[in-house]
Structures are given as C-alpha cells and as structure tokens.
C-alpha positions as CSV (number, residue, x, y, z in Angstrom):
1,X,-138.0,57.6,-92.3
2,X,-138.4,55.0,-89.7
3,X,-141.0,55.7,-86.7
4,X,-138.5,55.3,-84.3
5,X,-136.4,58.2,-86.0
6,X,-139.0,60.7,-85.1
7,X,-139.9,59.0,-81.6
8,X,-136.1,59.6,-80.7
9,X,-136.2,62.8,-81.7
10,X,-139.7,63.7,-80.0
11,X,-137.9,62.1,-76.5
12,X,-134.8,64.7,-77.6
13,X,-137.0,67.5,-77.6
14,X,-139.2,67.0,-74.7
15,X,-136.1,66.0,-72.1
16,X,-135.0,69.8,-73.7
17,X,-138.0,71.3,-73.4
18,X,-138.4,69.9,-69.1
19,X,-134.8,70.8,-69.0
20,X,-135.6,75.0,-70.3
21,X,-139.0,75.0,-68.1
22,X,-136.9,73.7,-65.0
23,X,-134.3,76.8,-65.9
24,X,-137.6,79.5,-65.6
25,X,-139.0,77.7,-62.7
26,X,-135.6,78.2,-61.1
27,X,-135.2,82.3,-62.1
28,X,-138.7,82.5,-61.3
29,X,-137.7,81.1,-57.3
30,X,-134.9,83.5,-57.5
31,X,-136.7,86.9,-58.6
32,X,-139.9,86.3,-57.1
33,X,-139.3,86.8,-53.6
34,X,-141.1,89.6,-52.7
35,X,-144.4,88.1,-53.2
36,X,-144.2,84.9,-52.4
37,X,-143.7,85.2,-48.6
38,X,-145.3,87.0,-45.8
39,X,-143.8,88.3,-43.3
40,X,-141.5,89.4,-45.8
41,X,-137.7,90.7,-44.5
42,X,-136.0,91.7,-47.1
43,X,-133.4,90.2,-49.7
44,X,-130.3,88.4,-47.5
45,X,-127.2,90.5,-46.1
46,X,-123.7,90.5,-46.4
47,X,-122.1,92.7,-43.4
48,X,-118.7,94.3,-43.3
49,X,-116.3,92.2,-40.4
50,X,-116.6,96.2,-38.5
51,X,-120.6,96.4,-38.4
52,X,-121.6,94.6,-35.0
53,X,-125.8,95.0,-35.4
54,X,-128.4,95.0,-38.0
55,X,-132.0,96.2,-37.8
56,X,-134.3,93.4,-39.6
57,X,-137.7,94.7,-40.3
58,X,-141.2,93.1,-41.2
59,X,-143.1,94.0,-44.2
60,X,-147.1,93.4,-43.3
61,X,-148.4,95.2,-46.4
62,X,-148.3,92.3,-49.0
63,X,-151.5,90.0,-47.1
64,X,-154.5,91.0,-45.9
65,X,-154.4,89.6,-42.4
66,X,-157.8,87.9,-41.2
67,X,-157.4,87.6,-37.7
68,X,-159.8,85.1,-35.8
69,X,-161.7,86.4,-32.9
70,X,-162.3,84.8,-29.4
71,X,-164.8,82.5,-28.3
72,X,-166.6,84.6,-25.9
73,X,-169.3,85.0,-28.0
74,X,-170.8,83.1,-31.9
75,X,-171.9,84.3,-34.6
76,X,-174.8,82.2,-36.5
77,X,-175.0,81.3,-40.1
78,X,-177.4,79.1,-42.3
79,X,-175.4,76.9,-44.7
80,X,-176.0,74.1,-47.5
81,X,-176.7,71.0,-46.2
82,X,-173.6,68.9,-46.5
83,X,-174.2,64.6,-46.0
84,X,-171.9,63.8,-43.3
85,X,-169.9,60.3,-43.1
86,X,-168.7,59.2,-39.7
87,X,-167.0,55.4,-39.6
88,X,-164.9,56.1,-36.7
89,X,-165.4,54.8,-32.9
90,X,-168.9,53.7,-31.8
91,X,-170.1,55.3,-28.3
92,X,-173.4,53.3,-27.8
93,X,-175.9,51.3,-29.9
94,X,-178.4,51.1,-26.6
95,X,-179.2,53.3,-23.6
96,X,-181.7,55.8,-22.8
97,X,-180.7,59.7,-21.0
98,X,-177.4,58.5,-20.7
99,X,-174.4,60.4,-21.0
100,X,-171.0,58.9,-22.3
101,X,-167.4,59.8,-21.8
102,X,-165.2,61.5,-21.3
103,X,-163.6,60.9,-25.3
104,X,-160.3,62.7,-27.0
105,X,-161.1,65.4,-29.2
106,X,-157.8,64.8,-30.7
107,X,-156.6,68.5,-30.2
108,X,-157.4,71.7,-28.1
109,X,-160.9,73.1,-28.6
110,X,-162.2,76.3,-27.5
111,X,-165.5,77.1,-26.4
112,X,-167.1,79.9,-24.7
113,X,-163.0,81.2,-23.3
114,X,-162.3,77.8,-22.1
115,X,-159.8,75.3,-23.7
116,X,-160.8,71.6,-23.8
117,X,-159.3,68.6,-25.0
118,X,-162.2,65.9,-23.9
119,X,-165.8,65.9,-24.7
120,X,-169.1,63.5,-23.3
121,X,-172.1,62.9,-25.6
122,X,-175.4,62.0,-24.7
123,X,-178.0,59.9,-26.0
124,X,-180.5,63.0,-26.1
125,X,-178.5,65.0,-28.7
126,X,-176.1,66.8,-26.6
127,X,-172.4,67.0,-26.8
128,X,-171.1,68.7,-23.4
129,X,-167.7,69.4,-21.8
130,X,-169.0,68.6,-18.9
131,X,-170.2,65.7,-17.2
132,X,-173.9,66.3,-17.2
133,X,-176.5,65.5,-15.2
134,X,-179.0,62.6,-16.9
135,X,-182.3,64.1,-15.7
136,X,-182.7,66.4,-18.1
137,X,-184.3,64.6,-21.7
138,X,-185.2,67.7,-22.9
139,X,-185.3,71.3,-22.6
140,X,-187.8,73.2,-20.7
141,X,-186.5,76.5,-20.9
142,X,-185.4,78.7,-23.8
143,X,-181.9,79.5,-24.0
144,X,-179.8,81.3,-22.3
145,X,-181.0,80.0,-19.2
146,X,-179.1,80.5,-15.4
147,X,-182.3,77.8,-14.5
148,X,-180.6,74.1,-12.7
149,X,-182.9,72.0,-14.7
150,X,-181.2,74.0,-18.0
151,X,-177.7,71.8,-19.5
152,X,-174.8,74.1,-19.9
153,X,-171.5,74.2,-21.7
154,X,-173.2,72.3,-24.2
155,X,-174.2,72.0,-28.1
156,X,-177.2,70.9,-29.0
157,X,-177.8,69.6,-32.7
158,X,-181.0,68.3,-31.4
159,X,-181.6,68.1,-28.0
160,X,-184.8,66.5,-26.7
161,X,-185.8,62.7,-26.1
162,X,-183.9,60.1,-27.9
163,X,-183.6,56.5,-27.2
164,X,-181.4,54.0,-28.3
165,X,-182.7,51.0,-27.4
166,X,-185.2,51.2,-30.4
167,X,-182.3,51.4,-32.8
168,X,-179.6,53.8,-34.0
169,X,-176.0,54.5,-33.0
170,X,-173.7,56.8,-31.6
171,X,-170.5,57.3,-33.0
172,X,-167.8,59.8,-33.3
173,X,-164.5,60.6,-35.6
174,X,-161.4,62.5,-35.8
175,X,-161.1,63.4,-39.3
176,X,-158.2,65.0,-41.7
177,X,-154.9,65.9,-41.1
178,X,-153.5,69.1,-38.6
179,X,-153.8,71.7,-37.7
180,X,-157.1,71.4,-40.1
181,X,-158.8,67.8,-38.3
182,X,-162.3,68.4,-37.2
183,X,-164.3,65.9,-35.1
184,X,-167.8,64.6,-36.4
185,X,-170.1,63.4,-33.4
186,X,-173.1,61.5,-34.6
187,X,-176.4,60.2,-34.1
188,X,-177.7,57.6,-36.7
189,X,-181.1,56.2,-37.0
190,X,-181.7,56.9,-33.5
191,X,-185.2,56.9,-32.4
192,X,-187.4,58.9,-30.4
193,X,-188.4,58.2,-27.1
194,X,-192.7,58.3,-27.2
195,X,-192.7,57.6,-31.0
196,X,-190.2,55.0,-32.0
197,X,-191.3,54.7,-35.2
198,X,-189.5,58.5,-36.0
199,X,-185.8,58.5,-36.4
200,X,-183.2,61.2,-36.7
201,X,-180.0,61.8,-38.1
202,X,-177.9,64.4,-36.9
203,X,-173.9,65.3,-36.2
204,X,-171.8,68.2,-34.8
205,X,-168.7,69.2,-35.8
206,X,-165.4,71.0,-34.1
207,X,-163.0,72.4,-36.2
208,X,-159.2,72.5,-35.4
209,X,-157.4,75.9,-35.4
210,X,-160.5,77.7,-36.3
211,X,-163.0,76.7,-33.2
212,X,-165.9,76.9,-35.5
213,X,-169.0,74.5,-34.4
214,X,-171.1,73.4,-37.1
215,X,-174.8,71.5,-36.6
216,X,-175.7,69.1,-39.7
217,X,-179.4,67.7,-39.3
218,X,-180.3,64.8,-42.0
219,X,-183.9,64.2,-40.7
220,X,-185.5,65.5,-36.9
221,X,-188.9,64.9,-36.6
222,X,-191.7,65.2,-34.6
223,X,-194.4,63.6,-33.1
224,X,-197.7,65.0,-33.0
225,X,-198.6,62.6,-30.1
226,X,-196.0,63.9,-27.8
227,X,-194.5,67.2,-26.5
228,X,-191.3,66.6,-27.0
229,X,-189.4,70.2,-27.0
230,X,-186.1,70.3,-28.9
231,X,-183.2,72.7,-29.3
232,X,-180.4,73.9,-31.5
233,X,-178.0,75.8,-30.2
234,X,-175.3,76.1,-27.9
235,X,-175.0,77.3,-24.4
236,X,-172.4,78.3,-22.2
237,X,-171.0,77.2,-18.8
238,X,-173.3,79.7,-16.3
239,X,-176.0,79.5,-18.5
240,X,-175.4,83.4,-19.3
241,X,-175.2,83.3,-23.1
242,X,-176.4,81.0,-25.3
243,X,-177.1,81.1,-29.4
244,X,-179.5,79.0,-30.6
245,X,-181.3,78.6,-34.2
246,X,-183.9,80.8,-34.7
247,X,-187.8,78.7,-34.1
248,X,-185.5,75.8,-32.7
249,X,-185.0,77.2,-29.5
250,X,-187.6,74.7,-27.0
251,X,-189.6,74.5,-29.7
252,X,-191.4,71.7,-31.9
253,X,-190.2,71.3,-35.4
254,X,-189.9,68.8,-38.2
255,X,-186.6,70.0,-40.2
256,X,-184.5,68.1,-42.8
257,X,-181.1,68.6,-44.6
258,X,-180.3,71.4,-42.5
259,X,-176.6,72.7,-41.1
260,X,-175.7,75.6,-39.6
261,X,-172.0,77.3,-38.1
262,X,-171.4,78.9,-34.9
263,X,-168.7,80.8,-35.7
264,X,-166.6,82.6,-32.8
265,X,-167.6,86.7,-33.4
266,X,-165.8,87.8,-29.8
267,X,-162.7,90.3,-30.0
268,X,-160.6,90.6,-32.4
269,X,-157.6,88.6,-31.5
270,X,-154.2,90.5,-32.5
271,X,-151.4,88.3,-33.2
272,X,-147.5,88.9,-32.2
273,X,-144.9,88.7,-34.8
274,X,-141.9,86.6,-33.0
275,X,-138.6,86.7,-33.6
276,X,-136.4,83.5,-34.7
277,X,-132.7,82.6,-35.6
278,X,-133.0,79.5,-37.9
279,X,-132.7,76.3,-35.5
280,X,-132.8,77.6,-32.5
281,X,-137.1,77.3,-30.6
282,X,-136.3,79.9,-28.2
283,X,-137.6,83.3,-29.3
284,X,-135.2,85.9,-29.5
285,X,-137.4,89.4,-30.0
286,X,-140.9,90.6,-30.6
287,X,-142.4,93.2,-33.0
288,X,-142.0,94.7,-36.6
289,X,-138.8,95.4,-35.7
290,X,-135.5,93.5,-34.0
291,X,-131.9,94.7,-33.7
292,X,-129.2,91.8,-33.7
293,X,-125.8,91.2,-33.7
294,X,-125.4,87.6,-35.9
295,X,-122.6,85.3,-34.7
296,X,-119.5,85.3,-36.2
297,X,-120.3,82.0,-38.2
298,X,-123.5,84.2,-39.5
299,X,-126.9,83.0,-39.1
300,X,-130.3,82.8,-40.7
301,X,-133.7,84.7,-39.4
302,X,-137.3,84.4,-39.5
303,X,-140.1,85.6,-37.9
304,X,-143.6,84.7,-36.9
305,X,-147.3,85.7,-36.9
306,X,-148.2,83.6,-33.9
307,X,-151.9,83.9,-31.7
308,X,-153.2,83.0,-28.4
309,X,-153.5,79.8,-27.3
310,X,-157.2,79.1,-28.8
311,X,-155.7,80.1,-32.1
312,X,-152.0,78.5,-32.6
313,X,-151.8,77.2,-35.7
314,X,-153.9,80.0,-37.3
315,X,-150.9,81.5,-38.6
316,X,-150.6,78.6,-41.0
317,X,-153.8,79.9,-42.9
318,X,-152.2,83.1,-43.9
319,X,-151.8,83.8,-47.6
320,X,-148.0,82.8,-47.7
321,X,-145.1,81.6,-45.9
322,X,-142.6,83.6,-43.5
323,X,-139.9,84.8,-45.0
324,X,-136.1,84.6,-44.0
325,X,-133.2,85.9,-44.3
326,X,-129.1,85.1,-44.5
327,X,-127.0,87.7,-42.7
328,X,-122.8,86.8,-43.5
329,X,-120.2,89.2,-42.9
330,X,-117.9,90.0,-45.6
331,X,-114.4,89.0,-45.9
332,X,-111.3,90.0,-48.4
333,X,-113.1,87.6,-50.9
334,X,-117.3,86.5,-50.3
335,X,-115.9,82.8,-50.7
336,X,-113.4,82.8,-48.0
337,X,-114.4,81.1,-44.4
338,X,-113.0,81.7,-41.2
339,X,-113.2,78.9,-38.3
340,X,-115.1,79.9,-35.5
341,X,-114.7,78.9,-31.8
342,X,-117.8,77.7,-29.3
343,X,-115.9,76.9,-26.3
344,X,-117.0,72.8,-25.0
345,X,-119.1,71.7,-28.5
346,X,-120.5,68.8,-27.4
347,X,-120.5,66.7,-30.9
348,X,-124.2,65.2,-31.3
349,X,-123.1,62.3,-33.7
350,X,-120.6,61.4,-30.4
351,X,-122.2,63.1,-27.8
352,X,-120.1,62.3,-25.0
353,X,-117.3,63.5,-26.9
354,X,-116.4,67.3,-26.2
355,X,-114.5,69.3,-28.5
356,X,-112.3,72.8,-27.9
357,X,-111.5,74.1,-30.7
358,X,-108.1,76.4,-31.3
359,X,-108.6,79.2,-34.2
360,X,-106.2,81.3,-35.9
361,X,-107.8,84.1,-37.1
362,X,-105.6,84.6,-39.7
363,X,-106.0,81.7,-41.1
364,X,-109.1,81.5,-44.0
365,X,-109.7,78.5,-46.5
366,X,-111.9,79.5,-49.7
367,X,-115.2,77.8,-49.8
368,X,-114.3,76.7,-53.7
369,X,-111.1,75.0,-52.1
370,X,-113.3,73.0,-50.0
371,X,-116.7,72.1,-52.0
372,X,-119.1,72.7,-54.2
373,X,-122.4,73.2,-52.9
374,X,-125.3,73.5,-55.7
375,X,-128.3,76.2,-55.6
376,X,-130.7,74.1,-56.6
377,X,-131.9,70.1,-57.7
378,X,-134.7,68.4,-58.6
379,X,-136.0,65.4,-57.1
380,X,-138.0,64.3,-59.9
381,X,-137.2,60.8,-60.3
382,X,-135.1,60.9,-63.4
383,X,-131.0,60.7,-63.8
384,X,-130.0,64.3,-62.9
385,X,-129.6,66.5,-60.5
386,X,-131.7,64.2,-58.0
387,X,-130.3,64.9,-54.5
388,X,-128.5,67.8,-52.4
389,X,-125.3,67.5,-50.6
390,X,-121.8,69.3,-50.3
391,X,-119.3,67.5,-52.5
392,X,-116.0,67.8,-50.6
393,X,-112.8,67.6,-52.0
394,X,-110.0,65.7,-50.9
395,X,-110.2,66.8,-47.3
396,X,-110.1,64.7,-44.1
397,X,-113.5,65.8,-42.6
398,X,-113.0,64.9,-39.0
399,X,-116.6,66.4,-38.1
400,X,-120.0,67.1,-40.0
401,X,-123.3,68.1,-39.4
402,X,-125.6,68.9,-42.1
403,X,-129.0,70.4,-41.4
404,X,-131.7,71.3,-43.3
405,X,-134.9,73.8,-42.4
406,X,-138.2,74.6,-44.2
407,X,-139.7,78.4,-43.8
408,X,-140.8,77.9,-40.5
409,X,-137.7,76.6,-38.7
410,X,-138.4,73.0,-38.8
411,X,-135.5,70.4,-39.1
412,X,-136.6,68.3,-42.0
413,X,-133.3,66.9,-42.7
414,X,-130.2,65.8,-40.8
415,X,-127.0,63.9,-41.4
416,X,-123.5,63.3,-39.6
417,X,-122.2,61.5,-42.5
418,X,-120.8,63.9,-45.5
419,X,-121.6,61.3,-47.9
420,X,-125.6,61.2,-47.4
421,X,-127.5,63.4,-48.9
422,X,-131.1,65.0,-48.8
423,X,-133.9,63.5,-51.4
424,X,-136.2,66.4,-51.0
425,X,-138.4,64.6,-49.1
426,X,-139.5,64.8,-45.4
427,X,-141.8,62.0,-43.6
428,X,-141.6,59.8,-46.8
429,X,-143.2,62.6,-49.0
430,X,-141.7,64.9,-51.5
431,X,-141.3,68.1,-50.2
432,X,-143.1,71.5,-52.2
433,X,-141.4,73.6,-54.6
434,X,-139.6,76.1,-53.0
435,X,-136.4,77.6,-50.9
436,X,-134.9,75.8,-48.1
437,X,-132.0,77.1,-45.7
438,X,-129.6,74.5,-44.6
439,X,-126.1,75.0,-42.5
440,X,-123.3,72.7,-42.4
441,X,-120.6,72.6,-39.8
442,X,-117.4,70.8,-40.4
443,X,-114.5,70.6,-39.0
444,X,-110.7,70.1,-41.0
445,X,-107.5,70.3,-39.4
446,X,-108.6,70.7,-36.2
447,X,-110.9,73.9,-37.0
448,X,-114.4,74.4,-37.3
449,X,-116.5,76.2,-40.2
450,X,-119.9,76.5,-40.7
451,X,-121.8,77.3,-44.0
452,X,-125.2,79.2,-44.4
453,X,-127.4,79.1,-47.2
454,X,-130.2,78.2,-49.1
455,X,-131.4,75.7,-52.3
456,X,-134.0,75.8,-54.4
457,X,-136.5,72.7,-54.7
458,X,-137.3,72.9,-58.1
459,X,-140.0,70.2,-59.7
C-alpha cells in the first residue's frame, strides 16, 4: 500500500480519538461537580410556579481554608537565597543620606495595620512609608526603639552608610501580574560610605495579596576601619515593635547570599462568605446560609469567601473556584418560557429608548420553538464546534442581550447582536476549561424572555 494510505487513515483515527477524549472531558465537567468548586452549593434547581423561597447553603468541608493573619505583628523565617533581577525604574545613581519619593507601589500594601499605596527609599538601605528624616545614616539603637534618632515604619535590608556617589544604583519594579505582583526595591553596586572600595547588593520585596516582606542580600560587607552599625529588620510607626534578623540588629557583619520573609503572624483574620445573584455587584446576604425568592425569569447564585481590606484578593488563593447555581421554576413542560415584565427597561444597546412591556400570562412559547442553544464547544482552532451562541429560528428578534459570566460574576462576554457569538476567549486569551453561566434576554412580538444557563468550555 501507498504511504499516504496509512497517513490518511492515521489522520482518521487521531481526529476520532480527540473527538472520544473531548466526549469524557465533557462527562467528566458534568459529574464532577462536587469537587471541583469551593464554596460548593449544591446541583441547580428547578422550583414549582407555587414555591416562593429557597434556602441555598454553603458547603465549607471540601478545602482546608488557610486564612492569612493581620499585620500587627511578623513572623521571621531564614530562606534560600534567591538572585533577584530588577530592570524597572531607576531612583538615583548619585546622592548621599538622601531619601527619595514618594513612588507607586502599584497596589495596597499593608504594614504594621496600616494600608499604603506609596513608598520612599533611601540611599542608606531603607525603604519607609514615611518621609524620613536624612540625619540618621545608620542605626544607633537596637530595635524596637521609641528613641527620635531611631527611623520608623521602615524596612531595613541593610541599613547603615551607603553612598552613591562612589557608584551603584537605585532602582525599583513592579513585577507579575494581580492580585500576585510584588515590588523589588534595589540597591546595586552601591558603595559604602568610609570604605568605597566595599559594595553591596541588596533588595526588598512586597508581595500583593499576601503582605509578606522578604530581605534578599547578594553581598553586605564591612569595613574593619570603620564602625559602621547595620540592621535588618523592620520597625514600626511608634517605634513599639520591631523584628529584626537575629546578630543583624546594630550590629557589624559581613553576610552574603542571604534572604529572609517577614511574614504577617497577627490574628487570625476570619473571612465572610457573601452572597451574589449572577450580574448583579451589590451583595444580597451574608453567611453559610441565605433564603431567596428568585425572580420570575429565574436567576443564577454564587457566593464568596471575601477578607478585610489588607487581604482582598486572598480568596483567589483558595483551592477551587466558587460554585453556583441555576434556580428555574417549573412549568407544564421544562422547555416552555414565559415573558416576564420589568416595568421602564431601559434597552442598553439603545439606551435612551425605554421599553414597557405587556405580558399575557397565558401565553408560553417552547424554548425548542425558539432556538437551540448548545451545552458545550470547543474553541480549539479546528472546523467544529468552535463558538457559542443561540441559533434562532425564523423569528423577528426585536431585542437581544446576550451575556456571559465566569465563576466569580465577572462579565467576560457581551453582545446586542443575535448573530455574534462568543470565542471562548476574554481580553484576547483563551479562556480555561470549565463551566460558564450566561443569560440571554430577547424580546419577540412585543414580549420579553430571558434564558439561564450554563456551557461547558471544553479543550
């Protein structure tokens, strides 16, 4: 037989083969529920037309929840030295006991119970949140210290007496992508003030989300000929508490390749679970717990682990995603819709058009009668099954709105046309694997319908 023969056939079999793995992937999405999401809520509802409330409930059980704690107070670990690369914005290349600022950190940091978004560095190895006084080149006090010649609300990877004007750099750099960035804040090369021949190298880090400091020190010497006291630590704003590295605390060392984490070791901070109908921002309960009555149209639910203000986004760290639910009400057949009246619509496609809508509740169209609406696609760049949208039949569609949500209640699709449809992608990038909820409202014949459910983003 001819080569090509059995490549033809190979191509057969594999485009099979994708086609059987997509087909488990997809009963996979559809029976593996339970585990995959936390807070889970339960499999979605269908209600009788009689049965005005429903109690939805959070299951906690499924994840280990590690809640952060507040920065009142650090905890102090030793760990591997990790080279540190910062080509972001350069503060100074000359100056001696000077302080710079204020910069961006680029997102809200917490330190010591207060929030900051700006940060000043000085030449001396000292990054402070507030503006300092230049005076003071190096400690002369252990810390904590209440003392006015003691710097406070300040880190310290290696405070003492630098100088730039013999060489080095100051530079500093917001790095990856949120609610995860960190900012690097370095001193290159710099040298020291009474022996200019000795240079260090040292950074500091703040980490997004997670308030965690870390201290990296490439190369801090000393010189013999000169007491020069240094410190690494941290120190708050009355001078009350301080942590510092132990034998670095207005000391004199030599030390190279060294890092260390302040880590915030205050009370535990308790999250509350929050309560959301899919689309709308606006909480609507709080608890394990939350009794509703779902509009007529039915709605979709989620809910929340969400922290203090220090800690927003660590409820993006959890082990899975929230879960949500579809609550309909039941009808003479599961496929037929009723119109539903919301007196004054205001039409965002048209927005200064407004629209009242009349219903006959005796009136129902079947879903089938209307469109088809897939469970599930796969954006994978090949002929089939590439996009998601309702295919209408021949209907006059005189309004449309189709919206699409991730887990957490985020728009990350939207169209007034009926003929676009949704590539499974959001800011230019193809979305994970998973479930998304979408609604469409249209309107025919002067009435207007709304659809809720969910597709599967298969791979």
């Amino acid at each position: 037989m001819e080569p090509s023969f059995f490549f033809c056939i190979f191509n057969i079999l594999k485009i099979k083969v994708m086609r059987y793995l997509k087909f488990i992937v997809l009963i996979l999405l559809n029976n593996i529920g339970y585990s995959q999401y936390f807070p889970y809520i339960g499999p979605d509802q269908i209600l009788s037309t009689k049965q005005e409330s429903i109690t939805l409930t959070a299951n906690l059980n499924q994840c280990n929840i590690d809640n952060p704690h507040e920065t009142t107070d650090y905890e102090l670990v030793g760990i591997p030295y990790i080279e540190q690369i910062n080509n972001g914005n350069i503060i100074a290349t000359s100056g001696h006991a000077t302080c710079y600022g204020p910069y961006d950190i680029g997102f809200n940091f917490c330190f010591y119970g207060q929030t900051y978004d700006k940060f000043y560095a000085g030449v001396n190895g000292i990054v402070s949140f507030s503006l300092y006084d230049v005076q003071y080149c190096f400690p002369q006090y252990s810390l904590p210290s209440t003392s006015p010649y003691t710097l406070k609300n300040c880190i310290f990877p290696a405070w003492t007496d630098w100088n730039l004007n013999f060489g080095g750099q100051m530079k500093y750099e917001l790095q990856g992508v949120a609610p995860y960035r960190r900012l690097v804040i370095s001193w290159i090369n710099i040298a020291m003030d009474h022996c200019t021949m000795y240079k260090g190298t040292f950074h500091v880090i703040l980490y997004e989300t997670t308030n965690v400091i870390e201290t990296h020190i490439k190369s801090k010497p000393n010189c013999s000929s000169w007491v020069g006291y240094t410190t690494e630590g941290i120190h708050n704003q009355d001078g009350t508490k301080g942590v510092t590295v132990p034998g670095r605390d207005h000391a004199l060392y030599t030390v190279n390749n060294s890092s260390h984490r302040f880590t915030p070791s205050g009370n535990e901070i308790i999250p509350n679970l929050i309560w959301y109908e899919i689309g709308n921002l606006t909480p609507i309960g709080i608890g394990n717990s939350i009794t509703l009555s779902p509009p007529p149209q039915g709605a979709s639910y989620t809910c929340h682990l969400e922290y203090s203000s220090c800690f927003l986004d660590w409820g993006n760290s959890l082990c899975f995603e929230p879960d949500t639910i579809n609550i309909n009400y039941e009808f003479e057949d599961n496929n037929i819709l009723t119109p539903y009246v919301t007196p004054n619509i205001i039409n965002e496609y048209t927005p200064n058009l407004e629209i009242n809508l009349p219903v006959d509740i005796n009136e129902h169209i079947t879903l089938n009668s209307i469109c088809y609406i897939p469970n599930s696609f796969t954006p994978d760049g090949n002929e089939l099954n590439n996009i998601f949208k309702p295919v209408f039949n021949n209907v006059e569609i005189q309004y449309f709105n189709f919206t699409i949500y991730n887990r957490w209640g985020e728009i990350i699709y939207k169209s007034f046309d009926h003929n676009d449809y949704w590539d499974g992608t959001y800011n230019n990038a193809l979305c994970p694997i998973g479930t998304y909820l979408y609604k469409i409202d249209f309107k025919i014949n002067d009435k207007l319908y709304l659809i809720n459910g969910h597709v599967n983003l298969i791979k």
